[in-house]
TORNUSE-34490 format. One line per 10 residues: number of its first residue (from 0); their letters; for each residue x negated, y, z negated of C-alpha. Coordinates in steps of 0.25 Angstrom, whole numbers. Layout:
BEGIN
NUM> A> X Y Z; ... .
END
This chain:
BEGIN
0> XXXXXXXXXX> -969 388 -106; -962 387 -120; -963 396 -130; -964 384 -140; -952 387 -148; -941 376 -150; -929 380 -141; -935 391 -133; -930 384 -120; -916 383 -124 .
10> XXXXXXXXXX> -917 398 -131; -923 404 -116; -910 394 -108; -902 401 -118; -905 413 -114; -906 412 -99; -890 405 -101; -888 416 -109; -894 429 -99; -888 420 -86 .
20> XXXXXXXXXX> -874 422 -95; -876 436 -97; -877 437 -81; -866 430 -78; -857 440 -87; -862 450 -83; -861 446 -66; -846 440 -70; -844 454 -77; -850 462 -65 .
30> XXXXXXXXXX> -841 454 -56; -827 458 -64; -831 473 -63; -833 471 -47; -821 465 -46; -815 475 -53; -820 486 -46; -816 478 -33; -803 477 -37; -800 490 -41 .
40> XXXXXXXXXX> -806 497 -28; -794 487 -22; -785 493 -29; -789 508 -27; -790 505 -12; -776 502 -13; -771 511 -20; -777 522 -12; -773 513 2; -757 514 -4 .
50> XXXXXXXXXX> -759 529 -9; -765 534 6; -752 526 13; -741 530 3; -747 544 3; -746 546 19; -732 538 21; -728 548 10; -734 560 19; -730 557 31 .
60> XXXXXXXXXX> -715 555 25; -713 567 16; -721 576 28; -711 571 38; -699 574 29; -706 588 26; -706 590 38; -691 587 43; -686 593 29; -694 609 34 .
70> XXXXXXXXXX> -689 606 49; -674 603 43; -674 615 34; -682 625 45; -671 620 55; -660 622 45; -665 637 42; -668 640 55; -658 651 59; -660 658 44 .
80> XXXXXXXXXX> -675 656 36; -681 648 47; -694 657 43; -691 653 28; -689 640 29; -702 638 38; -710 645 27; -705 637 15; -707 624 22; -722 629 26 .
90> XXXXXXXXXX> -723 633 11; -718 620 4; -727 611 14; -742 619 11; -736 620 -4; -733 604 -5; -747 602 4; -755 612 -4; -751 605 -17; -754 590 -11 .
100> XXXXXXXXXX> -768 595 -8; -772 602 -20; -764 586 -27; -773 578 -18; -786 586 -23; -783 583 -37; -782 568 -34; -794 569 -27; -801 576 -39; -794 565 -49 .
110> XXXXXXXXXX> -803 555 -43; -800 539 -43; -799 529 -53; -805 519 -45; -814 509 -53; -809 516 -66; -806 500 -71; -820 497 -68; -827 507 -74; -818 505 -86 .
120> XXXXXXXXXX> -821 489 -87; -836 493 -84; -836 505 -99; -831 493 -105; -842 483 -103; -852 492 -105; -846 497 -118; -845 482 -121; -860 480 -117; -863 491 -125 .
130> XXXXXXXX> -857 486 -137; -864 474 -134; -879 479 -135; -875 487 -146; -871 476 -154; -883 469 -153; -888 454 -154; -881 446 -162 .
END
């Protein structure tokens, strides 16, 4: 079946090359962005892998020394403010826990940034398709 106009062949192959193209960008394009996206949730499993160890070595550590530094002090008062000094250390270690806490919820409220490169690259190709459509055929 031929519509009878000279070239209508080559105009329709044109157009399937020119569609099977567009699919291949936009496949090639989809591809970059999983990539991406596989890269950076890499990268956030990572960090967050290195922020959970230093975190507790740095616990365990500065705990232990807190410790040693209230049973020094308590033993080195003991015949004069034994009382005092038992109170103070008590105070400065539900002070210094209290403010970690209430530190730890407004990380949790500040959320992630994971994917934000993503979602970045993602605004600018469909600002770039929008700019696109709006230009029109040429």
């Amino acid at each position: 079946m031929t519509d009878g106009t000279p070239g209508g062949e080559a105009s329709r192959a044109g157009l399937f090359a020119s569609l099977k193209g567009l699919f291949g960008t936009s496949l090639s394009l989809v591809q970059n962005r999983l990539q991406l996206l596989g890269v950076e949730l890499a990268e956030e499993r990572l960090r967050l892998l290195s922020l959970v160890t230093y975190g507790a070595v740095a616990l365990i550590c500065l705990s232990a020394g807190l410790v040693f530094l209230a049973v020094f002090l308590t033993v080195l008062f003991w015949e004069s403010h034994r009382l005092l000094a038992l109170g103070v250390f008590s105070a400065l270690f539900l002070g210094a826990g209290i403010a970690t806490l209430l530190m730890a919820m407004s990380y949790a409220r500040a959320g992630s940034t994971l994917f934000k490169g993503s979602l970045a690259e993602l605004a600018r190709d469909r600002e770039a398709l929008a700019q696109g459509e709006s230009a029109g055929p040429r």
